[in-house]
N, C-alpha and C positions, 0 to 999 in steps of 0.2 A: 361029610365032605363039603356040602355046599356053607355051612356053621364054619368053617376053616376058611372057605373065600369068602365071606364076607367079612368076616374079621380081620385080614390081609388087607381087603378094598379098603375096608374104615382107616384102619390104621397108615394107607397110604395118603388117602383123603385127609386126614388130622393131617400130616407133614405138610403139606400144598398149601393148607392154611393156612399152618403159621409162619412158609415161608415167605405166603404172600402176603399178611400182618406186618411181619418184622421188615421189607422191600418197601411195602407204600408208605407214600407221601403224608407228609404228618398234617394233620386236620388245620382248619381254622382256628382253634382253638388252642391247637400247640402252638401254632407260629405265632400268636399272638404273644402266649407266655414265655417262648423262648424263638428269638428273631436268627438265631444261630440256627434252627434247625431250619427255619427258610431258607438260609443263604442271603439273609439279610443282615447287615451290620449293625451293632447297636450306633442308638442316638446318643449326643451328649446331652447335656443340661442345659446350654447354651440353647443348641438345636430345638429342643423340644420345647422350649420357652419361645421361640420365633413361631414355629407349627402353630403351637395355642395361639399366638399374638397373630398372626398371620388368618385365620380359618378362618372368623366372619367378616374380614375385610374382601370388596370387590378387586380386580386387580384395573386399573385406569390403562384406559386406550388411548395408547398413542395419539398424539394428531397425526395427521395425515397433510403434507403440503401437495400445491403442485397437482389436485388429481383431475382426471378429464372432466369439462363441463363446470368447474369454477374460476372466479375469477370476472373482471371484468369484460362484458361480451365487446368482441371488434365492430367497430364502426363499419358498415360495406361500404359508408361514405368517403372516397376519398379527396383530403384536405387537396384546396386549389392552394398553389402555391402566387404568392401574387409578384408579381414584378415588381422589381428593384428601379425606383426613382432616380432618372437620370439626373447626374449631378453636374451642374455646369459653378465652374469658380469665377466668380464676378469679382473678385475682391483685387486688387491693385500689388504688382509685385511690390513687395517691401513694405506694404501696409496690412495695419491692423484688422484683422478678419471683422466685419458687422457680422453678428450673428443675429441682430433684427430682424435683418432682411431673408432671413430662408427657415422656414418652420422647420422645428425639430422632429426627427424620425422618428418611426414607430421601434426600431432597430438600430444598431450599432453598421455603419457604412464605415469604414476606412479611409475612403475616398475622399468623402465628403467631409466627415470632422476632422482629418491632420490636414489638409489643404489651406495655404495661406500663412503658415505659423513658422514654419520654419524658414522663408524668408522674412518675417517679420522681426524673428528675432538674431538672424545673420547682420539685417540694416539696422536694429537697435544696438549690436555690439553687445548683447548679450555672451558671445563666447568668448569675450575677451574680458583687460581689465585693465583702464586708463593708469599710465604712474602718474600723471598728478592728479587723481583723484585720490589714489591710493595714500598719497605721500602723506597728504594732510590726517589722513586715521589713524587713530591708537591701534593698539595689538587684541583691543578685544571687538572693535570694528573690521576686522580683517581675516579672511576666511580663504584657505587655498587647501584644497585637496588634488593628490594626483591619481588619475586612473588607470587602473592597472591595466595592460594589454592582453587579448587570448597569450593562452600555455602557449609552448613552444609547439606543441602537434597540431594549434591551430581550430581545434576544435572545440566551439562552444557548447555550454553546457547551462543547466537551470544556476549553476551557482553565478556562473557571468552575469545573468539577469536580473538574478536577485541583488547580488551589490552593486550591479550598477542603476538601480533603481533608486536604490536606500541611497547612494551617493549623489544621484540626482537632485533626488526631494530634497536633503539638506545643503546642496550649492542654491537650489532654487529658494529656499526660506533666507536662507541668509541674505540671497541679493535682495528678495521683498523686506527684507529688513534695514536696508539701504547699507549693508557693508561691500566692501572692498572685496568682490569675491572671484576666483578664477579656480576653473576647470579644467587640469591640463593632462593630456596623455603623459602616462610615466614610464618606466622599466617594464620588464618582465618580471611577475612576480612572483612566480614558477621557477628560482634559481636551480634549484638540484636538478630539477628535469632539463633548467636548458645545459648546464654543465656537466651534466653525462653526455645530450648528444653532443656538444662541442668538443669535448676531449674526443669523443669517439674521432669525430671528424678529421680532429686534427693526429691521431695517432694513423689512420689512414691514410691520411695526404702525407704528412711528412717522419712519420714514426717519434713523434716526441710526446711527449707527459705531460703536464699541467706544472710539473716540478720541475722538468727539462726548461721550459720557459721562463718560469719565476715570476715573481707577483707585478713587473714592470712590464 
C-alpha cells in the first residue's frame, strides 16, 4: 500500500515540475537569443549600428544658464546720481550760438544744445527762398522738396521721423552747397485713407457719393 502512495506522490510531483518548467520566465540566455521571448522587439541594422557607435562615447551636459550664485556680484554701493548743470542761454536772440563760451557736457542736455539755433536760423532765412536769388540759378542749382503732412488720423509714427530726417539732411546739404533750396509743407500723402474718411463724411452729412459730385 505505502509502494502505491508513493508512486502517486512522485508522479504528482513529476506534473508540478513540468508545469512549472514550461510557465517560467525564460533565462538570460534565452532572451538574449531570442528578444521575442522577452517581449523585446527586434533592433534594426541601422539601430544596432548607433548602440555600437554610441557605447564608449560620454553623453555632454548641458550648460546650465542663469543658476543661483553666478554672474556678476551687485555692487551694495549705490551710484550717486549727480546733478544736472544749470543751463542759462547767453547767446542773443537771432544770433549765432558761441559755443566757445560754455564747455561741453559730460551728457546729452536738450536744453542746453538746441537753445539759440532755431532763432538763428528763423533771422538768417533759412526756411525760406529769395526769387531773385533763385532766378539767376540753373536747374541743377535748385533744390525744392515738399513735406508731407501726418496721415489723416493724425498720429505720428517712426516712419514720420525717419523721412523727415532723411529730407532734412538733404534740404540742409544742398543749401551748404549754395543752391536755391526750399522746404515746403505739401498735401496729404495718405490719399486713400483721407478719401475713405471724406466720402464717409460726406455720405453722412448729405447722402452723396464721390460719383454723385464728379471730379469738379
Amino acid at each position: 500500500m505505502s509502494e502505491k502512495v508513493d508512486e502517486t506522490e512522485l508522479a504528482a510531483m513529476s506534473l508540478d515540475d513540468k508545469a512549472t518548467t514550461e510557465g517560467a520566465a525564460p533565462t538570460t540566455e534565452t532572451a538574449a537569443a531570442d528578444p521575442d521571448a522577452a517581449g523585446e522587439k527586434k533592433l534594426s541594422k541601422n539601430q544596432l549600428k548607433k548602440l555600437a557607435k554610441n557605447k564608449g562615447k560620454k553623453k555632454k551636459e548641458k550648460p546650465q544658464w542663469n543658476q543661483p550664485g553666478e554672474g556678476k556680484k551687485k555692487d551694495d554701493k549705490k551710484k550717486v546720481a549727480l546733478p544736472k548743470p544749470e543751463f542759462v542761454n547767453t547767446t542773443p536772440k537771432g544770433q549765432k550760438k558761441d559755443l566757445s563760451q560754455t564747455p561741453m557736457a559730460d551728457a546729452y542736455h536738450p536744453q542746453a544744445v538746441e537753445a539759440a539755433w532755431q532763432d538763428w536760423w528763423e533771422e538768417s532765412g533759412f526756411y525760406s527762398c529769395d526769387p531773385a536769388f533763385a532766378e539767376g540759378k540753373s536747374d541743377d542749382e535748385k533744390f525744392v522738396m515738399v513735406i508731407p503732412p501726418p496721415n489723416v488720423t493724425g498720429s505720428l509714427h517712426l516712419g514720420h521721423a525717419l523721412t523727415a530726417a532723411v529730407e532734412d539732411t538733404l534740404t540742409r546739404w544742398h543749401r551748404m552747397q549754395g543752391h536755391a533750396t526750399l522746404y515746403i509743407p505739401g498735401t496729404d500723402h495718405a490719399g486713400i485713407a483721407t478719401q475713405s474718411v471724406v466720402e464717409k463724411m460726406i455720405m453722412k452729412q448729405s447722402g452723396q457719393t464721390r460719383h454723385d459730385l464728379g471730379r469738379e
